[in-house]
N, C-alpha and C positions, 0 to 999 in steps of 0.2 A: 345651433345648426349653422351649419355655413354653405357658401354658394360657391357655386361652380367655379366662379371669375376667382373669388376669396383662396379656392384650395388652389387652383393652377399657380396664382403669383406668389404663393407661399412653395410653390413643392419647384419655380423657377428659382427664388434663391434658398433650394435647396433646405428647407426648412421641414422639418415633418413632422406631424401628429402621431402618436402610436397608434390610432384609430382611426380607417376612415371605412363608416359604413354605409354603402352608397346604395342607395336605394331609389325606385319609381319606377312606372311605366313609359318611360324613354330612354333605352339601352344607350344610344350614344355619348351622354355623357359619362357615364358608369362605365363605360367602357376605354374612352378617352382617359380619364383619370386611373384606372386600374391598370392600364397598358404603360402610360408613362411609369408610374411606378415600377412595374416592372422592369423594364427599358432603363431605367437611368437610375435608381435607389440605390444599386451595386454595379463595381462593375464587374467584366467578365471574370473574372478568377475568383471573386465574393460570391457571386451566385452559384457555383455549383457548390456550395458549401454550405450558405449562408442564406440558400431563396426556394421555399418550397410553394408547391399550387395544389390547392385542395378542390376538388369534385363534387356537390352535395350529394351529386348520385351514387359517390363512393362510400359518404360517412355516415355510421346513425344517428350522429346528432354532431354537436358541437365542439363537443371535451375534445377529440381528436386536431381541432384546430385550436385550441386557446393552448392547450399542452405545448403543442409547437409552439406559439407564441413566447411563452413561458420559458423555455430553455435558454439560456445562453449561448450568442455567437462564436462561431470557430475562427472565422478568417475576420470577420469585417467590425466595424463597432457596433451596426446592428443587424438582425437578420429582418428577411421580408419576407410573410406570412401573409396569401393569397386564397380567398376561398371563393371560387366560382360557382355560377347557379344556386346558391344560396336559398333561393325560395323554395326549394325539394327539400330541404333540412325542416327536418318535423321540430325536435328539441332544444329549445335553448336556453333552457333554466339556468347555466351558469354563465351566460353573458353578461347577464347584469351585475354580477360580481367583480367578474375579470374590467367593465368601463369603469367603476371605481379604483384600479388600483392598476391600468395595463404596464405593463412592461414596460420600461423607457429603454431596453436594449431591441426592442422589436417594434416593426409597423407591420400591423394588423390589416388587410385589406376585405370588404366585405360585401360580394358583388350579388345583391337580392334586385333582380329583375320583376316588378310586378308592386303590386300594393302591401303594403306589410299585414299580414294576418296577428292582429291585436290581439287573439284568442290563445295567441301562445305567449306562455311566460318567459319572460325573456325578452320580449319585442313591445310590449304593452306601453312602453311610453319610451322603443326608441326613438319619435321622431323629434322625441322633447334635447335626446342627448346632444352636447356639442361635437362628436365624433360625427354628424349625420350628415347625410346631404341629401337631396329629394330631387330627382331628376324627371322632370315634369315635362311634356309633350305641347309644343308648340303651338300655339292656335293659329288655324289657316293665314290670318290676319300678320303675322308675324313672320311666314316663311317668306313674303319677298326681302326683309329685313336681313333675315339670319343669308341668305345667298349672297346679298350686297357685301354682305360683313365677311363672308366668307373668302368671298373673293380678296376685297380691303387684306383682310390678313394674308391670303398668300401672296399678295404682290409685295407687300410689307419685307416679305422673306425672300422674295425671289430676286434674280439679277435684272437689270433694267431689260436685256434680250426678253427675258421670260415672263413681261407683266401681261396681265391679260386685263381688256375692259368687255363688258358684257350688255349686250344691248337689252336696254326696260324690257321688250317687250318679250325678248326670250325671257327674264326675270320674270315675268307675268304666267311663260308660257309651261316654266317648268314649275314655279309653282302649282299651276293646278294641274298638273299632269302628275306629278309626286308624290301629292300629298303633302305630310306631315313625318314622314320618315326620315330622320336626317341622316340615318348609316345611311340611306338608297340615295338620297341627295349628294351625300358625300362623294359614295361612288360616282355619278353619275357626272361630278362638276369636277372630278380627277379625268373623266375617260373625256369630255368638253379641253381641258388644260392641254394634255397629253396629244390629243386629237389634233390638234390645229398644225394648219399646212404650214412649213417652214415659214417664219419671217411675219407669220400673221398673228396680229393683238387679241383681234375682235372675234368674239364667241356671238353668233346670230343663228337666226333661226334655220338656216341649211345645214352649219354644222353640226345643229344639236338634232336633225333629222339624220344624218349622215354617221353618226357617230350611239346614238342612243336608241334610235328610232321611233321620236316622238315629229309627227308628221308638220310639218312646218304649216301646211293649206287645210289640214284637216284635223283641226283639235277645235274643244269647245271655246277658245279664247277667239281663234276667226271666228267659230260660229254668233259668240257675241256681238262681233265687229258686223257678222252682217247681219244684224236685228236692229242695231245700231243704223247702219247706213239703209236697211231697207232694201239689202240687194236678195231677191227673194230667188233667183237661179242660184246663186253661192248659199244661201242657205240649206236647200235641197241638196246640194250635192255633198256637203259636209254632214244634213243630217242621214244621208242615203249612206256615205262612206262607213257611220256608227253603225247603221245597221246591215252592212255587211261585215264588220268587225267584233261584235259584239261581245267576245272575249275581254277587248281590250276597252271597247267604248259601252259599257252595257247603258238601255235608256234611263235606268234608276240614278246609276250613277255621272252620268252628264247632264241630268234635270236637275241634280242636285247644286250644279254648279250654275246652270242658268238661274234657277231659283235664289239662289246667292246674288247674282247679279242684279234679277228684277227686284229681289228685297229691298235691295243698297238703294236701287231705284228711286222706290217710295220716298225713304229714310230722306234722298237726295231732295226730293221736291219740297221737303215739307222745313228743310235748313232755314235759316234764317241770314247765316254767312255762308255764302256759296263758292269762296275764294278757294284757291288750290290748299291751302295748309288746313283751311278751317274741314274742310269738305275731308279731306285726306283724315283729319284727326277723326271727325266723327264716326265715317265709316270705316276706320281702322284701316286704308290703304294706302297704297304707294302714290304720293301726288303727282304721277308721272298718270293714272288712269283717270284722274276726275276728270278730264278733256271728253271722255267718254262719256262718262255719267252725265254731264251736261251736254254733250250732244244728244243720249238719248232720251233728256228731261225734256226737247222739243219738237221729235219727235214721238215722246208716247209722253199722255196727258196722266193727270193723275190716275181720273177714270181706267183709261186703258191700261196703263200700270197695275193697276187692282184686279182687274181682268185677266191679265195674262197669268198675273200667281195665282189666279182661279182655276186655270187652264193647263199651268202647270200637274197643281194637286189633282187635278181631272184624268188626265194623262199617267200620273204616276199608278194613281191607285187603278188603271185600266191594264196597264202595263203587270201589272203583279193578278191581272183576273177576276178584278170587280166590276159588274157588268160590261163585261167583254168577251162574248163569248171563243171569238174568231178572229180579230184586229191581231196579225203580227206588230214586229217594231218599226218596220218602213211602213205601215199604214198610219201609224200613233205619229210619227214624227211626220207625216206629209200633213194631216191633220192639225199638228200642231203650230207647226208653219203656218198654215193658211190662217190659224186663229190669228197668230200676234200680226201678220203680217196684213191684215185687214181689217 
């Protein structure tokens, strides 16, 4: 099996497998990889000849793509054979024949969105083949990384006018407002690129409300900052702002990111090396936020910290109508406020 990094700088100098079957529950690299092929394998005059796209929705199984495979090129040395949504194909008893012996006049593209169903013959020990690649979903821990990077490489590419630097704490802020989606990140840190007023570097937190509309004063990332500082007016109005929003800020899902926060908490108090890198390692974040975490190690004690995840899980499971008969969500979060804030 190979990695993502491993097929890009083989398929940069132009190097290619007959086989690449790209698989996992994180479309963006399976997608990035299948699109380049596409895009640069042939060029314009070899593809209409030489480059067909198959549909799972369109075929009953398999044989309809490996056949293609199988013929000989018209225009180009070799043709490029593309099969999308791939996880709809029920059959694929002759796959495993055609990765022992593929075509070296064709590349085979094979875009299975989702977990490989073992149960079918055929797939039962692709993930063992060296054609394979497993495009695996990010853990929260890791998207302020992959934005850094992201950014890193398009300045890499861009003109010295067109570099853009990005402040930490939008990096923080898009993080947990995105999630773990990297097409939606992707987009989101093209229309942030694009976005910026003539002449300007710097991606901060107004452009990225101005431009995406993720609210620069009212997201759960201030909300930490004021649990942190104690400012219990700014708390209230950030958690009032979610519950008139609830679409976008539901209380399940903003607890869940507090809860992340007060966990890291704990974890924080109980270190042994409290330095920016050691601290950063443990809890898997960006050493740009430990300044927080040790601010809020003095003011909230251990006790209190064990409390508040108390008070969290209290609030969630009221929130969803365990002993609750009549609490909307501006009552649960004024509630909730008062707990940690006293």
């Amino acid at each position: 099996m190979k990695t993502y990094q491993q097929i890009c700088q083989e398929l940069r100098a132009q190097k290619f497998a007959p086989v690449y079957f790209l698989y996992g529950e994180e479309p963006y690299y399976i997608d990035k990889v299948a699109d380049w092929i596409e895009h640069y394998a042939l060029d314009e005059t070899e593809k209409s000849f030489d480059q067909q796209v198959f549909y799972g929705r369109d075929i009953p199984d398999i044989n309809p793509v490996i056949m293609a495979a199988k013929r000989f090129p018209m225009m180009a040395k070799r043709q490029v054979i593309i099969l999308k949504e791939a996880q709809v194909v029920k059959k694929w008893e002759n796959l495993e024949n055609y990765l022992q012996s593929p075509a070296d006049t064709a590349i085979l593209v094979i875009c299975y969105k989702g977990k490989i169903d073992k149960r079918l013959k055929g797939l039962r020990s692709i993930d063992k083949s060296p054609y394979a690649m497993e495009s695996v979903p990010l853990r929260d821990y890791q998207i302020n990384k992959w934005i850094l990077d992201y950014i890193r490489d398009w300045n890499a590419q861009a003109a010295a006018t067109k570099q853009v630097r990005i402040d930490e704490r939008v990096v923080q802020l898009l993080a947990d407002s995105l999630g773990n989606d990297l097409t939606r990140i992707t987009l989101e840190l093209k229309k942030l690129i694009d976005g910026r007023p003539e002449g300007c570097q710097l991606i901060d937190a107004a452009l990225v409300e101005r431009n995406i509309g993720i609210s620069k004063d009212f997201n759960v990332f201030e909300l930490q900052q004021a649990f942190v500082e104690k400012d219990i007016l700014k708390a209230n109005r950030i958690t009032q702002y979610f519950a008139d929003n609830k679409k976008e800020h539901s209380i399940q899902k903003e607890l869940t990111m507090v809860f992340g926060f007060f966990s890291n908490l704990m974890i924080f108090h109980y270190l042994p090396d409290k330095s920016d890198q050691a601290a950063a390692a443990a809890l898997k974040i960006s050493p740009y936020v430990v300044k927080d975490y040790r601010k809020a190690a003095q003011v909230y004690s251990k006790g209190k910290t064990f409390n508040i995840i108390g008070y969290i899980r209290e609030i969630d499971a009221r929130s969803k109508g365990v002993n609750n008969p009549s609490a909307g969500d501006a009552d649960l979060w004024k509630e909730f406020v008062y707990k940690i804030m006293h």
